[in-house]
Each structure stands twice: as structure tokens, then as C-alpha cells.
Backbone as CSV, one residue per row, in Angstrom:
resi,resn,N_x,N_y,N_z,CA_x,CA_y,CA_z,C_x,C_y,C_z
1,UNK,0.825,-1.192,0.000,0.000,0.000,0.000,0.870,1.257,0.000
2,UNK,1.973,1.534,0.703,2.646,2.528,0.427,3.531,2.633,-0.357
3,UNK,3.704,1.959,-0.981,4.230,1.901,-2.307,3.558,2.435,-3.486
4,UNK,2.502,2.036,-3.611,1.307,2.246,-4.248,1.255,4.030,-3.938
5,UNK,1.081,4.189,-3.181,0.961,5.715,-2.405,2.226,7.018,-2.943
6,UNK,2.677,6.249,-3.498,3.931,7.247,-3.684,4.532,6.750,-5.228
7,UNK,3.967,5.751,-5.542,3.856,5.955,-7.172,4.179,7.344,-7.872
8,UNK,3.020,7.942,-7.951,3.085,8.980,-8.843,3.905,10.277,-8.328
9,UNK,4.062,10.437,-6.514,5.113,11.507,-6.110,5.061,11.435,-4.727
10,UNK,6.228,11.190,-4.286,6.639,11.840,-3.187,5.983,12.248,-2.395
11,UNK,5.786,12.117,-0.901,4.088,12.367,-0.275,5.118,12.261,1.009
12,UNK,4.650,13.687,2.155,4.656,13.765,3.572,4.661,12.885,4.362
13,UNK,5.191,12.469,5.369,4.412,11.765,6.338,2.950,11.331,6.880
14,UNK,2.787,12.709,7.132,1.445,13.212,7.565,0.267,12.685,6.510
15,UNK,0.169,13.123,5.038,-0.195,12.437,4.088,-0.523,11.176,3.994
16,UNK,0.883,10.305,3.980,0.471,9.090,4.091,-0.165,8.295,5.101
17,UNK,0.191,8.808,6.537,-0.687,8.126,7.523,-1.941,8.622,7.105
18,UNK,-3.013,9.919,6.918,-3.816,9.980,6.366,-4.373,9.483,5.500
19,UNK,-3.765,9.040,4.549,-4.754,8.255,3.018,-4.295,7.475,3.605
20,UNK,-3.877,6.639,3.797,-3.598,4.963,4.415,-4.409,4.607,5.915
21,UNK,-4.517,5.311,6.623,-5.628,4.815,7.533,-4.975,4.078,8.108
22,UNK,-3.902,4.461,8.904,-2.942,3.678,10.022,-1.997,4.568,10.823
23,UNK,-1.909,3.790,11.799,-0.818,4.767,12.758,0.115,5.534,12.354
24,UNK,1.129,5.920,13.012,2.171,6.677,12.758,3.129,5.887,13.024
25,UNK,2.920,4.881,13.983,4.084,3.947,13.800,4.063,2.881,12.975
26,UNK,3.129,2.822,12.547,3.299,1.652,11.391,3.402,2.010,9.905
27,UNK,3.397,3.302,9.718,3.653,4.224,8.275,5.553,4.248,8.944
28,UNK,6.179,4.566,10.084,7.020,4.565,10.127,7.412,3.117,10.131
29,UNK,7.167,2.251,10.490,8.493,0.856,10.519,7.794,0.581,8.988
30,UNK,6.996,1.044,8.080,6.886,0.501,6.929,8.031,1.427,5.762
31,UNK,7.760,2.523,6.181,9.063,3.464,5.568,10.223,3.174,5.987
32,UNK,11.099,2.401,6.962,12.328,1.954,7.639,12.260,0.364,6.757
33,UNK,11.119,-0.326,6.940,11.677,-1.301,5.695,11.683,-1.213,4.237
34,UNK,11.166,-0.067,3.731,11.069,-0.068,2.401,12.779,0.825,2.307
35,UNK,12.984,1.230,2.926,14.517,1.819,2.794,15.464,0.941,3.095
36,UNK,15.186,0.344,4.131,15.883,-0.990,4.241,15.888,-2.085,2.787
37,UNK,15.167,-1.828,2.299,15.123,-3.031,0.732,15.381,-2.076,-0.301
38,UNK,15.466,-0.566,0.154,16.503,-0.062,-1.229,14.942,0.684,-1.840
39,UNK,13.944,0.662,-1.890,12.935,1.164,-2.476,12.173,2.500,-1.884
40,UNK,12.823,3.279,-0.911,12.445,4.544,-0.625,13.722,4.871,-0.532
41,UNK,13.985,6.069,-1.029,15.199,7.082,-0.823,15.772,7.384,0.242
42,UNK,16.843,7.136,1.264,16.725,7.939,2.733,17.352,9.074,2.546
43,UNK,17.496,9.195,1.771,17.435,11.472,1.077,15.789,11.799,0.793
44,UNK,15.528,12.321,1.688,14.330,12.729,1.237,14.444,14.077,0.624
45,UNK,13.108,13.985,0.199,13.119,15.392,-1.184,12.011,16.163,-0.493
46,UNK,12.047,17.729,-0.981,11.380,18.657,-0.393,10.265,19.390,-1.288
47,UNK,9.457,19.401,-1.041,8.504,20.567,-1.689,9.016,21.780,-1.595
48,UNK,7.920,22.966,-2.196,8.232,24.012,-2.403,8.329,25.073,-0.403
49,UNK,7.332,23.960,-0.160,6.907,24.654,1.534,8.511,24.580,2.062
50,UNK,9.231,23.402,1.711,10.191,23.130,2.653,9.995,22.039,3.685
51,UNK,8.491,21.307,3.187,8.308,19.881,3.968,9.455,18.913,3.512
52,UNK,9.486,18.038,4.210,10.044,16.880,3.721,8.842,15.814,3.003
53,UNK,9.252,15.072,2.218,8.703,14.179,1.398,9.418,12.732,1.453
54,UNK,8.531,11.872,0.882,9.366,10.517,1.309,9.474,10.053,-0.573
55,UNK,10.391,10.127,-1.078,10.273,9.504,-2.563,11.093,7.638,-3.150
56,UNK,10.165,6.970,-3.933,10.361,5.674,-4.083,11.882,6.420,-4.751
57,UNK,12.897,4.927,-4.972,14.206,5.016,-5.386,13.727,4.476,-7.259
58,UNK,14.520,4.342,-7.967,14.329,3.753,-9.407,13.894,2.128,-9.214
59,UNK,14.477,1.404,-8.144,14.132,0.341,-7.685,12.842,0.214,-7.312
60,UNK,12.154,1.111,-6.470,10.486,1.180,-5.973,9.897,1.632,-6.939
């Protein structure tokens, strides 16, 4: 599912626990294993606000 979620761009934290309909800790140990397998960036990328964003790698 969060994979799916960040398909088309790069999406907040906040965001994704929102459209996904789950904790905050489980959007986090799901973002710690998808970086862990190389498929989220742990450089995250920024919007124009200056949020942070979480973006898939060429691999995700």
C-alpha cells in the first residue's frame, strides 16, 4: 500500500498516515523497511513549503 501511495510523487508523512488509515508507527516501521530493501530514498526530497517528502528510489 505505500508503495502504491507514492507511485506517482513523493508524499509527507502526515499524508500518508492519512490516506492509508494507520498509525504513525506503522507508516514509520513501513518506511524503515522499504529503505531498508533499497525502495524509498533515505534522502528525502522537499517541496516548495520546505516539507520533507518521502520519494520511491528507481528500484520502488
Amino acid at each position: 500500500m505505500l508503495l502504491a501511495e507514492l507511485q506517482d510523487e513523493p508524499k509527507r508523512f502526515v499524508v500518508l498516515r492519512d490516506d492509508l488509515k494507520v498509525s504513525s508507527a506503522t507508516i514509520r516501521n513501513r518506511l524503515k523497511d522499504a529503505k531498508d530493501l533499497g525502495l524509498v530514498s533515505d534522502e528525502p526530497d522537499y517541496n516548495d513549503q520546505g516539507q520533507k517528502r518521502h520519494p520511491l528510489t528507481a528500484k520502488g
